[in-house]
N, CA, C and O of each residue as an XYZ file, in Angstrom:
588
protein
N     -45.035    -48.545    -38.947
C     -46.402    -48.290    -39.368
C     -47.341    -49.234    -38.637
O     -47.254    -50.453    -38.778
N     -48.443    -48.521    -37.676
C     -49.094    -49.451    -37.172
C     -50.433    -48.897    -37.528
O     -50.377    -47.937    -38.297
N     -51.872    -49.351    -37.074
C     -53.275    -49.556    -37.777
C     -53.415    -47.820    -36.699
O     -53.985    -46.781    -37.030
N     -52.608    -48.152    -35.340
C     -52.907    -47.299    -34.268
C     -51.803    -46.349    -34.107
O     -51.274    -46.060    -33.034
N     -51.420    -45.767    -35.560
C     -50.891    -44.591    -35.866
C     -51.621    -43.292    -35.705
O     -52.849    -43.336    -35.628
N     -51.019    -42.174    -35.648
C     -52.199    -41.371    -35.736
C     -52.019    -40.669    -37.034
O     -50.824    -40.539    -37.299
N     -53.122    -39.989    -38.263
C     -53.315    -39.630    -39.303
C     -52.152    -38.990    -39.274
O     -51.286    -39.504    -39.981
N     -51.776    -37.803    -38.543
C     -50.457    -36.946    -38.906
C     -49.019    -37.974    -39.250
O     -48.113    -37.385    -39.838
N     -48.841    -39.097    -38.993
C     -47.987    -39.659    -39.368
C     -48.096    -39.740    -41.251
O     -47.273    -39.345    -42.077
N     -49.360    -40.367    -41.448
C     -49.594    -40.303    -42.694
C     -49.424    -39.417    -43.567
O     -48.687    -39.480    -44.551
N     -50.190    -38.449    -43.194
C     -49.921    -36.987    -43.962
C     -47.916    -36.282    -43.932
O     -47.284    -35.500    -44.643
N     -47.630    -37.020    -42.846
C     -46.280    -36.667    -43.391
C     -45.509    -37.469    -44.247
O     -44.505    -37.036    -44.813
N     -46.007    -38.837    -44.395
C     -45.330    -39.619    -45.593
C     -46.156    -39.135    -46.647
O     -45.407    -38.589    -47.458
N     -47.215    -39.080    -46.986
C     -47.965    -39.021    -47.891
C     -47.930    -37.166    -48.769
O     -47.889    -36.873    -49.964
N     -47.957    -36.531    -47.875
C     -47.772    -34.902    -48.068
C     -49.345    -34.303    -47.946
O     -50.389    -34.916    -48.172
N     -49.202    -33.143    -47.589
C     -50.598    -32.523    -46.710
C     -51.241    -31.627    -48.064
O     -51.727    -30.542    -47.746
N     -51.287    -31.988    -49.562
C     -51.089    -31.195    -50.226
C     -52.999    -30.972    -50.469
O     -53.773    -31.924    -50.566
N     -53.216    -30.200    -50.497
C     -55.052    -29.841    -50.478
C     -54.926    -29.225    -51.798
O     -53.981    -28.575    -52.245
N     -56.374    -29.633    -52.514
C     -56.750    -29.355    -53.488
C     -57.958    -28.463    -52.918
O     -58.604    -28.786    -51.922
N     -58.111    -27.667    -53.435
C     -59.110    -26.622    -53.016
C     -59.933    -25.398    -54.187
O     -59.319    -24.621    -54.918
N     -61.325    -25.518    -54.089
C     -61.918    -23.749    -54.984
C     -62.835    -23.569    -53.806
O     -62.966    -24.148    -52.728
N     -63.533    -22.368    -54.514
C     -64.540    -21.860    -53.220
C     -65.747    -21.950    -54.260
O     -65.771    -21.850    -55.486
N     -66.653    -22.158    -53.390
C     -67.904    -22.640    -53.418
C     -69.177    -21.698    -54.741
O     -70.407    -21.661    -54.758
N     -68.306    -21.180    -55.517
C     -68.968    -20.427    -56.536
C     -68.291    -20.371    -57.728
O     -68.436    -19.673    -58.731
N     -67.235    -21.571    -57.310
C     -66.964    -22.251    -59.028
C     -67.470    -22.914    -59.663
O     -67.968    -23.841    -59.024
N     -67.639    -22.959    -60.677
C     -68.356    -23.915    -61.368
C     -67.889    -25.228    -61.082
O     -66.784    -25.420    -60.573
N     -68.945    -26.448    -61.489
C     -68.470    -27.719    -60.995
C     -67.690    -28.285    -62.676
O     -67.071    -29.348    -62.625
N     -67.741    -27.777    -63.632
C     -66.717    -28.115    -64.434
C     -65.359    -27.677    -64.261
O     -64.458    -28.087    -64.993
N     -65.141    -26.720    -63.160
C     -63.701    -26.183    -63.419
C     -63.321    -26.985    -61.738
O     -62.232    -26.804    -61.193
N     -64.310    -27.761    -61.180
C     -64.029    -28.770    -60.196
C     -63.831    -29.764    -60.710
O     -63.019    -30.379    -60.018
N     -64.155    -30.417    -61.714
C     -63.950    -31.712    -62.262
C     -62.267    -31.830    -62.718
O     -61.363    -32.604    -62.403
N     -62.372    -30.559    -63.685
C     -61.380    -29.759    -64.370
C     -59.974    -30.291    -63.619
O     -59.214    -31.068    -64.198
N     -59.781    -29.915    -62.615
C     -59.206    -29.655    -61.708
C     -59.101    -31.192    -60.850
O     -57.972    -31.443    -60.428
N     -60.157    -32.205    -60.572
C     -59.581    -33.536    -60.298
C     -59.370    -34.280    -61.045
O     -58.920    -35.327    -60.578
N     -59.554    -34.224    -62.666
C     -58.889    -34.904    -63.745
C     -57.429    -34.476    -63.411
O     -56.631    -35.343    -63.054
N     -56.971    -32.900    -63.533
C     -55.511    -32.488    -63.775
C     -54.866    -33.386    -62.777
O     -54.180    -34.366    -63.068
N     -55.187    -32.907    -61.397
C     -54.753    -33.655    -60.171
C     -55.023    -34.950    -59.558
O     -54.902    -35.278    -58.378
N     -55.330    -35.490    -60.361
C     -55.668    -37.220    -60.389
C     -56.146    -37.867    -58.781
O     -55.894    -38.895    -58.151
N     -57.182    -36.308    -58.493
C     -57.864    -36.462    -57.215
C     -59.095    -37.144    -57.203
O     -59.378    -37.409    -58.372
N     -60.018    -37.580    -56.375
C     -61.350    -37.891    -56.670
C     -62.416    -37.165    -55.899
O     -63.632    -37.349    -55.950
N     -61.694    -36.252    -55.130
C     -62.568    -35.132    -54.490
C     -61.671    -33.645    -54.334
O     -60.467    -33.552    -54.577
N     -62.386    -32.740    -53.961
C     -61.939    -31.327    -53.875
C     -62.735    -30.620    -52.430
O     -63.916    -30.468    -52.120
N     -61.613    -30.340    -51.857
C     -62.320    -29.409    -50.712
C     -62.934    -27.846    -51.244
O     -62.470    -26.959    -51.960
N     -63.854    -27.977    -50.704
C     -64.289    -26.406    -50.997
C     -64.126    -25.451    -49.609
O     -64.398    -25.714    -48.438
N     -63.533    -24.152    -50.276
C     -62.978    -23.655    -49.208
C     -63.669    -21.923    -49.337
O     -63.661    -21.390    -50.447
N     -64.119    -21.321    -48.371
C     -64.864    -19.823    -48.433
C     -64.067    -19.215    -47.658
O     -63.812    -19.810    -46.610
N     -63.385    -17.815    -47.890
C     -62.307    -17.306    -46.570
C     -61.870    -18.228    -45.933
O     -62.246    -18.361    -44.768
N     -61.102    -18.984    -46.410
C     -60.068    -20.000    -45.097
C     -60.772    -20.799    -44.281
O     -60.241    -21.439    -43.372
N     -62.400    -20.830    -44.625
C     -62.837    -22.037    -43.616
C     -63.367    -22.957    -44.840
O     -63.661    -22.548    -45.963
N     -63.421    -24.224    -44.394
C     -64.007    -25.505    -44.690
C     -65.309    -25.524    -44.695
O     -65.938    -25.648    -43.645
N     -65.996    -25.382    -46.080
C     -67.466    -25.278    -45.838
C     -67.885    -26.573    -46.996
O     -69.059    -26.734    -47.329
N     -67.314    -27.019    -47.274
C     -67.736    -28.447    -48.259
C     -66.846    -29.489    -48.782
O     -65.663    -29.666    -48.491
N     -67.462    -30.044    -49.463
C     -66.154    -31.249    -50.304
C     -67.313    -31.530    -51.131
O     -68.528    -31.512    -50.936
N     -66.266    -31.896    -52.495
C     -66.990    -32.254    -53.826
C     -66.539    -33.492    -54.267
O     -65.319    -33.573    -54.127
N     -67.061    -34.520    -54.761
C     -66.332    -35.683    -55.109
C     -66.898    -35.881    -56.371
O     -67.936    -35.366    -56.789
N     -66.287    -36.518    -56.851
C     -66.434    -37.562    -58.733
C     -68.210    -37.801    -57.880
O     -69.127    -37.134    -58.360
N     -68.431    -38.464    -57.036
C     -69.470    -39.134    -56.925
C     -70.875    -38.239    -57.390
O     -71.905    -38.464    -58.027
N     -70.101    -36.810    -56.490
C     -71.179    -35.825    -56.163
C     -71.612    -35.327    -57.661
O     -72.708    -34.779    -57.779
N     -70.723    -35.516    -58.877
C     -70.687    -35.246    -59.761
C     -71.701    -36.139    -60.804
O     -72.573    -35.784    -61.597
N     -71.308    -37.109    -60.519
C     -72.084    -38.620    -61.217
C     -73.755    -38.153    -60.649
O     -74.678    -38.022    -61.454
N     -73.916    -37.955    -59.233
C     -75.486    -37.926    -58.853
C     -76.156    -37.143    -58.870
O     -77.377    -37.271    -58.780
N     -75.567    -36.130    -58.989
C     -76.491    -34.922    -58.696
C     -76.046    -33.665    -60.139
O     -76.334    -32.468    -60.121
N     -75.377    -34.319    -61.148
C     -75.223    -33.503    -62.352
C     -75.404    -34.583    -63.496
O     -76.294    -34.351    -64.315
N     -74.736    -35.615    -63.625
C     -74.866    -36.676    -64.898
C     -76.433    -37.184    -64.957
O     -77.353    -36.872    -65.713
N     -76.354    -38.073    -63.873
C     -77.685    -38.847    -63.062
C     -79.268    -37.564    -63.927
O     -80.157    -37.731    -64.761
N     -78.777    -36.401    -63.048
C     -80.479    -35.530    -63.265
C     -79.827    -34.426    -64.653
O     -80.243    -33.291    -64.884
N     -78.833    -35.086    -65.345
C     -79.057    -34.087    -66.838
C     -79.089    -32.473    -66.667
O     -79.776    -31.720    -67.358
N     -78.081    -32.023    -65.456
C     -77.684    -30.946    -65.198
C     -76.168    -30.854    -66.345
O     -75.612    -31.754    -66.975
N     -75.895    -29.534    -66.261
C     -74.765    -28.806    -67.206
C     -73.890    -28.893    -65.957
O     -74.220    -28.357    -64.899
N     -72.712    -29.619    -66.123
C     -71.307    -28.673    -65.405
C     -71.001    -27.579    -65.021
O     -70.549    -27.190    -63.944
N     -71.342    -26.909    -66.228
C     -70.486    -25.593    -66.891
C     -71.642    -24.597    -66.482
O     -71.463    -23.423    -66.804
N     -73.014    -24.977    -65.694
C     -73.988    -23.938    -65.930
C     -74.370    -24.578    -64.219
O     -75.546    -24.831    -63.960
N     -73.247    -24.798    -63.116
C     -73.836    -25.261    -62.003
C     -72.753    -24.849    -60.876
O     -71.537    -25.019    -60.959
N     -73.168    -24.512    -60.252
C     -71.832    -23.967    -59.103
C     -71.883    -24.933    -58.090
O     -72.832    -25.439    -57.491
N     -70.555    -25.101    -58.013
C     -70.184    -26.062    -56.698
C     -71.111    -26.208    -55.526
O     -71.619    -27.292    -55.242
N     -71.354    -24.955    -54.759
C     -72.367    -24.948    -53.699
C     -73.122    -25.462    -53.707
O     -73.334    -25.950    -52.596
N     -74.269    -25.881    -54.890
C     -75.393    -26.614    -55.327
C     -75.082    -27.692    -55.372
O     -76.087    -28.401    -55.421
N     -73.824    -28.474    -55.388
C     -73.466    -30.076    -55.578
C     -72.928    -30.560    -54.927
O     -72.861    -31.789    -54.955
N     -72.200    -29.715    -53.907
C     -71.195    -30.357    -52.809
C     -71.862    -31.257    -51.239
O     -72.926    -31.447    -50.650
N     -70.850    -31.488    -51.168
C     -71.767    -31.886    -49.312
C     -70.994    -31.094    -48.643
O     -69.772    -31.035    -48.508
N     -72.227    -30.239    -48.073
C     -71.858    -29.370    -47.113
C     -71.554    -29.552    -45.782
O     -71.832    -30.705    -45.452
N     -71.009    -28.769    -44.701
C     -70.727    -29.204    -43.559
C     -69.861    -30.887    -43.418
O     -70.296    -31.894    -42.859
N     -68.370    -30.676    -44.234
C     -68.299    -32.536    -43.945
C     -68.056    -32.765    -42.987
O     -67.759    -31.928    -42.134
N     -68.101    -33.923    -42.827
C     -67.317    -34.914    -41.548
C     -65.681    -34.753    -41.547
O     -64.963    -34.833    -42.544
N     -65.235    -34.495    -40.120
C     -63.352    -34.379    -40.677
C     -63.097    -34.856    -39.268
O     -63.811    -34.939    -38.269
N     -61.780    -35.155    -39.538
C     -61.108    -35.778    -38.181
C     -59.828    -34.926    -38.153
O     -59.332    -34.245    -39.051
N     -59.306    -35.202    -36.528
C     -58.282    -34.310    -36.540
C     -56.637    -34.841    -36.211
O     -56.497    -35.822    -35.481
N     -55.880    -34.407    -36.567
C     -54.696    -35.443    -36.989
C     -54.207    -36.459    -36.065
O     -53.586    -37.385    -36.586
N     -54.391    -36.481    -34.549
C     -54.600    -36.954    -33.857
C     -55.166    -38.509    -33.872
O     -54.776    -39.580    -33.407
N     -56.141    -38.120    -34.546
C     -57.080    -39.641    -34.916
C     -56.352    -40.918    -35.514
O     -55.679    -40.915    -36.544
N     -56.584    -41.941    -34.747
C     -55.579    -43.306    -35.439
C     -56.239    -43.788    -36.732
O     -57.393    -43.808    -37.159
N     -55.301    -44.085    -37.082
C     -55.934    -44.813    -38.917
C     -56.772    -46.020    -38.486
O     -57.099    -46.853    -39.332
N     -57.127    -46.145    -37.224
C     -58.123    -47.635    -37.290
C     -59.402    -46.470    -37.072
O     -60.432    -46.575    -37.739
N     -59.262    -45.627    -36.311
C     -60.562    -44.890    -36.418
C     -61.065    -43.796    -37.475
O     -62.197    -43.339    -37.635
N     -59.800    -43.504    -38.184
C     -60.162    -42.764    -39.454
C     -60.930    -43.282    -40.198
O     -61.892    -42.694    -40.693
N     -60.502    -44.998    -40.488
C     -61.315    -45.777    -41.189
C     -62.876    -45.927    -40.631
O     -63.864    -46.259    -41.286
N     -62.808    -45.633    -39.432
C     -64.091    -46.225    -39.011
C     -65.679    -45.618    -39.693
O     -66.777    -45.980    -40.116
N     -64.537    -44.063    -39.328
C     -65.306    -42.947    -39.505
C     -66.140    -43.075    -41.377
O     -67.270    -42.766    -41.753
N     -65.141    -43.565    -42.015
C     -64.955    -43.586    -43.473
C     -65.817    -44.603    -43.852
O     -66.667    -44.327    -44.697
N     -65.754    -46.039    -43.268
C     -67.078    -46.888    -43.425
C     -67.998    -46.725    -42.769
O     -68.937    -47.409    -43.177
N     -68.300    -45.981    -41.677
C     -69.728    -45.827    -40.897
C     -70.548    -44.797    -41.610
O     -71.759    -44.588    -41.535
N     -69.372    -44.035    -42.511
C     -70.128    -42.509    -42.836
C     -70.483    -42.917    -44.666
O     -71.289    -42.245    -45.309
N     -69.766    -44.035    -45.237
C     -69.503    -44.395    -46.530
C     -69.346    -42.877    -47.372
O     -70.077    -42.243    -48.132
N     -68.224    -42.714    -46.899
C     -67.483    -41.522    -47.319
C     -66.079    -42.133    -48.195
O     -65.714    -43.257    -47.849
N     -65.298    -41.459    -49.286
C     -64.228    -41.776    -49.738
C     -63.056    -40.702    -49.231
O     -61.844    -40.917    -49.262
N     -63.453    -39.978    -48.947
C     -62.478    -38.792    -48.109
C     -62.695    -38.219    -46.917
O     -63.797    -37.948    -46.441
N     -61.636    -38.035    -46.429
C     -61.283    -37.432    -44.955
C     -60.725    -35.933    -44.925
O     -59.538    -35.849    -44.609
N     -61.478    -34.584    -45.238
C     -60.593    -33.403    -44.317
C     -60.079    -33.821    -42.991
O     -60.683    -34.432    -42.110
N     -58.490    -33.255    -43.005
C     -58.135    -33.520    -41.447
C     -58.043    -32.005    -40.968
O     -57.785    -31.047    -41.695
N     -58.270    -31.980    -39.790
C     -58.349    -30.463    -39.228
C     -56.916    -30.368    -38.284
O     -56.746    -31.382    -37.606
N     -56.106    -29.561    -38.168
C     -55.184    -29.178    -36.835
C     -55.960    -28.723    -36.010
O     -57.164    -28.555    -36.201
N     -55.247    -28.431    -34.833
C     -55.257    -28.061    -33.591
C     -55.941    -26.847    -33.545
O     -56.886    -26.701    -32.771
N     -55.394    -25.561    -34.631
C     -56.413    -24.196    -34.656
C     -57.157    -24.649    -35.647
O     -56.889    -24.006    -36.662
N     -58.214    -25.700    -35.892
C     -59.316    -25.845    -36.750
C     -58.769    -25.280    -38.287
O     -59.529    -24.593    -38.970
N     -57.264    -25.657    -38.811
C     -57.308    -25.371    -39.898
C     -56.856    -26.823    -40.841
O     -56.263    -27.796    -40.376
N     -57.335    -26.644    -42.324
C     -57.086    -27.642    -42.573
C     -55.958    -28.584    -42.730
O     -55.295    -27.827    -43.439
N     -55.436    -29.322    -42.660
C     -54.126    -29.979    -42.419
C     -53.377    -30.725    -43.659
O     -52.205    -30.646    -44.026
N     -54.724    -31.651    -44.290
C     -54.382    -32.260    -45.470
C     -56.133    -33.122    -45.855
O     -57.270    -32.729    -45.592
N     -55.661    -34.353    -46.541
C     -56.708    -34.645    -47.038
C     -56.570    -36.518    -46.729
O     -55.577    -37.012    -47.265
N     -57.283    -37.300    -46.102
C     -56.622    -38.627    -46.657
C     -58.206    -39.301    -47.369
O     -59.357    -38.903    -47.192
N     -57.766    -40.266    -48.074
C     -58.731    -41.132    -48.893
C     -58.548    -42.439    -48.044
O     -57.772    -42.657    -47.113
N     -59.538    -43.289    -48.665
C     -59.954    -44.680    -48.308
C     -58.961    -45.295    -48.731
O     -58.456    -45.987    -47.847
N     -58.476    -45.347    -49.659
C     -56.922    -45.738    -50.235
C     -55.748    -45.440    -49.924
O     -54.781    -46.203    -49.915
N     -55.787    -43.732    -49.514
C     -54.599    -43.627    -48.777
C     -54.604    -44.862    -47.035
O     -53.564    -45.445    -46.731
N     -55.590    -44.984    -46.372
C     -55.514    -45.952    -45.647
C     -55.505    -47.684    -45.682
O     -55.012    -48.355    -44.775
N     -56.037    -48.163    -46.700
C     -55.587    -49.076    -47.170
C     -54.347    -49.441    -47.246
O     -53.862    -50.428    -46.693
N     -53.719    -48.566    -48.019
C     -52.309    -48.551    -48.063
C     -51.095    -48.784    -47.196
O     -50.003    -49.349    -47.271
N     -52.005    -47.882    -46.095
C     -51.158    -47.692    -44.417
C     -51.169    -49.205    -44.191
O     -50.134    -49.768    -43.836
N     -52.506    -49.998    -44.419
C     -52.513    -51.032    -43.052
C     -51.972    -52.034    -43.969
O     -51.427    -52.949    -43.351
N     -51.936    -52.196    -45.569
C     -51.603    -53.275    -45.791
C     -49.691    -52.938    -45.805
O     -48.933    -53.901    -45.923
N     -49.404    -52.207    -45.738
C     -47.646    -51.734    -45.502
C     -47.793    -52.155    -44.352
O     -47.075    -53.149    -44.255
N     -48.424    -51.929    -43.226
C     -48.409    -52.250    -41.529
C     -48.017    -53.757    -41.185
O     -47.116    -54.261    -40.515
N     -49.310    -54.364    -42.095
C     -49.035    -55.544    -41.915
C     -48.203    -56.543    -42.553
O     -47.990    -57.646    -42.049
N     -47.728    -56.153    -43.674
C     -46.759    -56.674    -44.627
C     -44.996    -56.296    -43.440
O     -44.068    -57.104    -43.407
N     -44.992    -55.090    -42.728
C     -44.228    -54.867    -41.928
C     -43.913    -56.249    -40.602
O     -42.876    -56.825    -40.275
N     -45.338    -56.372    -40.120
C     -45.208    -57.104    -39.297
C     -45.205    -59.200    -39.669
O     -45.176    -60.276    -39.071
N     -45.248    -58.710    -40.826
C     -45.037    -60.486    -41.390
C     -43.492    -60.420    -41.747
O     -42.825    -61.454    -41.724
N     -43.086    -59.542    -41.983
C     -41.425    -59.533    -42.230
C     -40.995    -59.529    -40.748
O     -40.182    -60.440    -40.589
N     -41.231    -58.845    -39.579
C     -40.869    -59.056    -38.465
C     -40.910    -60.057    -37.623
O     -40.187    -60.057    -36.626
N     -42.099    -61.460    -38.008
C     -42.813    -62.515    -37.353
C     -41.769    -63.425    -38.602
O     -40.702    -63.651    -38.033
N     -41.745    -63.760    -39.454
C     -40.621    -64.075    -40.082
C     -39.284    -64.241    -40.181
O     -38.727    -65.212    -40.694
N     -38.383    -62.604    -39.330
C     -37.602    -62.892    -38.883
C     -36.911    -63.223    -37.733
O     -35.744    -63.566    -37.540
N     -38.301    -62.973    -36.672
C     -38.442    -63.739    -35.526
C     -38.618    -65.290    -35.426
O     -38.315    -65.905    -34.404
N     -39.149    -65.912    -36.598
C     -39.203    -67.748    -36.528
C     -38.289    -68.226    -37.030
O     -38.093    -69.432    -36.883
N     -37.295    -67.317    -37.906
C     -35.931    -67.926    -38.669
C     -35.029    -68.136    -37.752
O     -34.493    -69.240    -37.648
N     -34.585    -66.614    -36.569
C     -33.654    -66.805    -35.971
C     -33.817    -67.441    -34.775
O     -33.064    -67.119    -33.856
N     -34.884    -68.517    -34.549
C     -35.320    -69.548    -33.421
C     -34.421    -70.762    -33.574
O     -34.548    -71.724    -32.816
């Protein structure tokens, strides 16, 4: 595990599993749905393309925040449209980059035919680099013992 992995490594330890509705569900049966799946965002998906992502956040600002109904608001109206995505290719030092320059908590990753691949979080990368480097202190460790 290195920082200059590329995302598809991740998504294969991690699993490519997408949470997904289309963009004329209600945002309670989106919430619904990242309580069950102990997600903090949801891709929104229209015929097989990627047209949004919904997060806890989007939920907090633009429904709690202005005293909107859940249950009386469709996704389309709350999501961020057009997201930012990277494609599996991309190394986890620049996934991150993308993730603090954009102060985003999620990543759509796209394949090669522009379809979606999986999903990673700010945490799922965290994770990567502090395993990376916990890797390479066990290796620098057992490189100064057997000196």
């Amino acid at each position: 595990m290195k920082i200059l992995d590329n995302v598809s490594m991740l998504l294969r330890q991690k699993g490519s599993n997408v949470f997904s509705l289309p963009s004329d569900a209600l945002v309670y049966s989106a919430i619904e749905m990242m309580a069950g799946k102990r997600v903090g965002a949801l891709l929104v998906i229209d015929d097989s393309k990627l047209v949004g992502v919904i997060s806890e956040r989007d939920y907090a600002c633009k429904i709690i925040l202005l005293g909107r109904s859940s249950k009386d608001t469709l996704v389309r109206e709350i999501m961020t449209p057009s997201p930012i995505t990277i494609r599996c290719d991309t190394s986890i030092e620049d996934a991150m980059r993308v993730m603090t320059d954009n102060g985003i908590g999620h990543l759509p990753v796209m394949d090669s035919a522009g379809r979606v691949a999986g999903v990673v979080s700010i945490g799922d990368l965290v994770k990567w680099i502090m395993t990376s480097q916990d890797e390479v202190i066990s290796h620098l460790e057992r490189y100064i013992t057997q000196s």
